[in-house]
C-alpha positions, 0 to 999 in steps of 0.5 A: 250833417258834415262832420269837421276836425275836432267834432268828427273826432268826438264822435268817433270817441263816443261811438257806442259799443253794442251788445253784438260787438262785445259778444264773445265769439268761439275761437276758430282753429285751423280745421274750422269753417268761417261762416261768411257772408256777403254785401254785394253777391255779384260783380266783384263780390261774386269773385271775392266768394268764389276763392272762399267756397270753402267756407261756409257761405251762410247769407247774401244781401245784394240788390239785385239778385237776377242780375247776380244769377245772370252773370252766372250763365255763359251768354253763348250757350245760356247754360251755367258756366262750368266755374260757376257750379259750385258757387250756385250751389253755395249761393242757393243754400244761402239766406238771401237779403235785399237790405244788408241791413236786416241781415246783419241785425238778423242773422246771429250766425255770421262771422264775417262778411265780405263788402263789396257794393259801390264805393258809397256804401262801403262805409255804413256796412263796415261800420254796422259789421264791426259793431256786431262783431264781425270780421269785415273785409271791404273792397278797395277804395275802403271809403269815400271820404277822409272821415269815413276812413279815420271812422274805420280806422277808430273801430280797427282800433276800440275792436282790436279782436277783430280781423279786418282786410281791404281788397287790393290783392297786390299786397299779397303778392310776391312780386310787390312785396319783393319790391318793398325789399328792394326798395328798402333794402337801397337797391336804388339809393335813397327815393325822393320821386315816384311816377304811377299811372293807370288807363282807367277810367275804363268807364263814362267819366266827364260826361253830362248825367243823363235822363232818369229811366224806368228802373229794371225789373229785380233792381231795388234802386232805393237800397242801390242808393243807400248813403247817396243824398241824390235824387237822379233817378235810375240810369244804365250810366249809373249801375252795375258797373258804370257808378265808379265814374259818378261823384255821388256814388265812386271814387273815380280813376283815383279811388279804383287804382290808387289803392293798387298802384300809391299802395307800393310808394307808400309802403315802402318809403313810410311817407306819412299823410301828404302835406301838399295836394294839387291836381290838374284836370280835364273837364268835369262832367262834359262841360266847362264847370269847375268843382270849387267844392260843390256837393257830389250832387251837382258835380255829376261825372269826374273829368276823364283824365287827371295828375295829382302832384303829392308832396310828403313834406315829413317823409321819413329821410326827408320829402317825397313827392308823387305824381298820379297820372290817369285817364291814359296820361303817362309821365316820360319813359326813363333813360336806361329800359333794359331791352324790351322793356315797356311802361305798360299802359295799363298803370304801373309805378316808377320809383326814382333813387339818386342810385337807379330806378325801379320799375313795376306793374300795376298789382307790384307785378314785373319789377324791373331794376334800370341801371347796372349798379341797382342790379347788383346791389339787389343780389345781396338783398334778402327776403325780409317779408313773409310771403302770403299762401296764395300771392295775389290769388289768396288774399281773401283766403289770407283773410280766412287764416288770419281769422283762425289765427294761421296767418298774419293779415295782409293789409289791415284797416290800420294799414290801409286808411292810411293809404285810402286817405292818401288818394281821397285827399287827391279827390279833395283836391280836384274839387277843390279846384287849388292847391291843399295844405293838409295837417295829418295829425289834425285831419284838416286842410289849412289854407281853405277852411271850406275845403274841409267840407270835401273830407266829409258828404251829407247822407241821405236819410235814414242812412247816416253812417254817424247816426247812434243807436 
């Protein structure tokens, strides 16, 4: 059932606290191994546990562990890969699970685990670690729905013991967070404009959904769908990779890269949640249909490109608006580029002052200052940000030291939902198909009421990230 406003808010008071959650686990020290296991082995969870070999690696679910032992050999010589010796051998100690489940209700010995499935089961893994007491870090986007993050963001908040990390490794980095000083510092004067853009999708995306096939060998499909309430079928178009494209299971351009590239806007000028969300778009799923909120399962694909026009209407020093370009459309090069100096069209962010222009890359890399009176106010600038061991490359790292109590955490649940939330509204607001006027404090969209079904999505059975017990 779809959860609204008031009645999604009850439930997460009354989640319940169980047994595991309250355990009282051994404080770590610095000298200390975490043991650390992983939902989602391959892919980009492969990479998140190759920077926390260090640790003990101690289990693994994943769905198809032939695939996470194929991505481990060179194609070329079909030996092993050099960089992936050490990770095999960790992996091959492990205790390895299909169901993510079982493994967290079996094994007692798990200290923290590291999400990274598909986008649409990031939620339901989160929620069971934390219950059991997990330290969780969940790859970017945190969640699918607006509901989903406020739900994490509770369990942040009944478990404040708990460390908890979301996997956009651009906050971490030195680059972005001399951005954030700079821009704070008043490098640019006061900022009331922001550009982003990304060339993702880098995957099918406003294309018609294709014909069910025969499900690999060593692929368990039933598990790979997990929360998705659909019944496709399997198709290479769908996974490993491709599902970021598809309603039911990603979160599209948006969902991939907004956690990069509206991190930066957001933490620097405090905006709050956006009270005015629109979004212009291509054609959905290779066709002319609109979204006019229909379920993920009838959407198929998302458009190919779309721009999102967010307005902060209660930012901090007055309104702020952003504007989302992806699918490779950009918004125009600012007068002032100092000599070789180029929007990248990979993504990047354009920060716009009444005193100069800031410009940087996706991850915060490469800041650049327009304008000759930016430059000199940012020499008086000083560093007013720790700076994380590692940068970019020790985020998940930072999320070990933080656990033994070395380091502050970098981008906590408490910080992230927020930003997550932000770039679900512009999900909403695409399939809703109009203009949204959202009330933050409330979580509720005011001027279509149905549009508040598209905060929340039905879950298949037997996976209900709501269920108790």
């Amino acid at each position: 059932a779809l959860l609204g406003g008031a009645a999604a808010a009850a439930a997460w008071a009354s989640l319940p606290a169980t047994g595991e959650a309250q355990q009282k686990r051994k404080k770590l020290g610095p000298n200390d191994r975490v043991n650390v296991a992983a939902i989602g082995a391959g892919g980009k969870g492969a990479g998140n546990m190759q920077a926390l070999l260090s640790q003990n690696i101690v289990a693994l679910a994943d769905v198809d562990f032939d695939k996470v032992g194929r991505d481990m050999i060179d194609k070329k010589t079909g030996q092993l890969k050099a960089d992936k010796v050490e990770q095999k051998a960790a992996y091959d100690k492990a205790a390895r699970f299909t169901d993510f489940r079982k493994m967290l209700d079996t094994r007692k010995d798990i200290e923290a685990v590291v999400i990274a499935t598909p986008d649409h089961n990031h939620a339901l893994a989160a929620r069971m670690a934390m219950e059991r007491g997990i330290h969780v870090y969940v790859q970017k986007p945190l969640t699918t729905t607006v509901r989903e993050s406020r739900l994490l963001n509770a369990l942040s908040r009944r478990y404040p013991n708990l460390i908890t990390q979301m996997g956009n490794q651009g906050h971490s980095g030195d680059d972005g967070r001399r951005v954030i000083e700079l821009i704070r510092g008043g490098a640019i004067g006061k900022v009331s404009e922001v550009q982003i853009w990304t060339n993702r999708p880098i995957w099918p995306q406003g294309v018609a959904r294709p014909a069910a096939v025969p499900v690999p060998a060593g692929l368990d499909w039933d598990l790979w769908l997990g929360c998705a309430d659909v019944n496709w079928g399997y198709n290479p178009d769908y996974a490993h990779f491709n599902w970021r494209g598809w309603v039911p299971f990603g979160s599209g351009a948006l969902g991939d890269m907004g956690a990069h590239l509206i991190d930066f806007p957001m933490w620097a000028l405090e905006p709050g949640l956006p009270t005015r969300i629109e979004t212009r778009h291509t054609l959905w799923g290779g066709d002319t249909n609109q979204g006019d909120g229909k379920p993920p399962a009838e959407l198929g694909s998302y458009p190919v490109g779309s721009v999102t026009h967010y307005e902060f209407g209660a930012a901090k020093g007055g309104p702020v608006t952003i504007k989302w370009h992806d699918g490779g459309l950009m918004p125009p090069t600012p007068r002032g580029m100092p000599p070789g100096r180029i929007m990248e069209s990979e993504g990047g962010v354009l920060f716009i002052g009444d005193k100069g222009m800031l410009l940087h890359d996706t991850y915060g890399e490469n800041p650049t200052l327009i304008g000759e009176e930016a430059l000199v106010r940012a020499q008086s600038i000083p560093q007013s940000l720790s700076r994380v061991a590692g940068g970019m490359g020790g985020h998940e790292m930072n999320f070990i030291r933080a656990i033994r109590g070395e380091e502050a955490i970098s981008h906590p649940f408490e910080v992230a939902c927020p930003l997550n939330e932000t770039m679900l509204l512009g999900i909403a607001a695409l399939r809703a198909e109009q203009p949204i006027e959202y009330d933050g404090v409330r979580s509720e969209i005011m001027n279509i009421k149905s549009a508040n079904a598209l905060l929340d999505r039905p879950y298949r059975k037997g996976w209900d990230l709501y269920a108790t017990g």
